[in-house]
N, C-alpha and C positions, 0 to 999 in steps of 0.2 A: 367224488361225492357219492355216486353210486355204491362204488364199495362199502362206504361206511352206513347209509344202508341200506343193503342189502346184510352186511357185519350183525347191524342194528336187527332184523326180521331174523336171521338166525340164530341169534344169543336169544330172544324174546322165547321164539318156538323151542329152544331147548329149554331153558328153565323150565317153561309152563307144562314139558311135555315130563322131567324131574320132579314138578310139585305134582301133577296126576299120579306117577308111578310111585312116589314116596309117600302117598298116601295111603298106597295100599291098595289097587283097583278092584279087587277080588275080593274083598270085605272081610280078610283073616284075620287084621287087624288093625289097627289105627283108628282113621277120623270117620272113613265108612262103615265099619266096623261098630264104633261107637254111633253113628245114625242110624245103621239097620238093627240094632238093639234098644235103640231109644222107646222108653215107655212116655203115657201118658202121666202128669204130674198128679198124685191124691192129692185133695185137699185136707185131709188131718193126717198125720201120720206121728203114732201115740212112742212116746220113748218107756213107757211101765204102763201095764194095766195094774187098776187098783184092787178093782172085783165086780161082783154082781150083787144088786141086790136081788134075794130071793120073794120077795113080794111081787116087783112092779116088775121084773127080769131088765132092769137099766144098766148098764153097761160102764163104769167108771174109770177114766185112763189120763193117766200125763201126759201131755204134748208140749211141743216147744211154745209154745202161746198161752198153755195155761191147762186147768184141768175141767176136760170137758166128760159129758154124759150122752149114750142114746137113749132114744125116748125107746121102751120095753126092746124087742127082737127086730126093729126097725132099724134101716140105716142114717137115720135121720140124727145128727148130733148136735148139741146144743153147750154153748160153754158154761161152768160153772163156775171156775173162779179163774179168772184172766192173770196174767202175767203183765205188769205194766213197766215202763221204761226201766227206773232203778230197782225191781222189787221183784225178779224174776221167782219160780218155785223153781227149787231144788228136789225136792223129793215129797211124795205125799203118799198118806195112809187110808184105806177105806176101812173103817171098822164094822160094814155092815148094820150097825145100827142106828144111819142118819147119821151120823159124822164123817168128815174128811177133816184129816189133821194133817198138815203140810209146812216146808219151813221155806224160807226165800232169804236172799243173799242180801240183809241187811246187818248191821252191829246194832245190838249183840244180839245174836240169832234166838230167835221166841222157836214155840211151835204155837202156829196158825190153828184155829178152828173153824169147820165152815161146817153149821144144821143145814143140812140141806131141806128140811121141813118147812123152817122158819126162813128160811133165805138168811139166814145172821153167821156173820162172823165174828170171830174174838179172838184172842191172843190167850194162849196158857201159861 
């Protein structure tokens, strides 16, 4: 009974001491490696900027959630047109003159309007 373990404590202690060393304990590479590298999450992270407007210097970009705005040279961001369950945006346009025109992954594909002025959207 002994033997098995004692068997038992040294199979234990090799594995454990196989998963420390096949982790990589010098952080070159692996799962230490990828924690001493780990950054902290942003909370927007834009897949296209659209542009700037040159009035109010606001900031316009695509993100996976929708397309949002910063208020003038502030980091402060605020969404403009949300992406919702079925009706995700694919791609959008800033024309600089108070429009964003955008299209989303409906049948049969429109292009979106959004006056950012009037807060209104439309279908073209």
């Amino acid at each position: 009974m002994q033997t098995k373990h004692r068997n038992f404590i040294l199979f234990s202690l090799l594995i454990a001491i196989l998963v420390i060393t096949g982790c990589n304990a010098d952080a070159s590479a692996g799962l230490f490696r990828q924690l001493a590298n780990s950054r902290e999450v942003v909370d927007v992270r834009y897949n296209q900027l659209l542009g700037q407007n040159p009035i109010t210097d606001d900031l316009y970009f695509l993100t996976d959630t929708g397309i949002y705005a910063t208020a003038g040279l502030t980091t402060t961001t605020a969404s403009v047109v949300a992406n919702s369950k079925n009706k995700l945006i694919h791609s959008a346009y800033y024309d600089k003159s108070d429009t964003i025109l955008y299209t989303i992954n409906e049948e049969p594909t429109n292009v979106q309007k959004y006056i950012i002025s009037t807060d209104k959207k439309s279908t073209t």
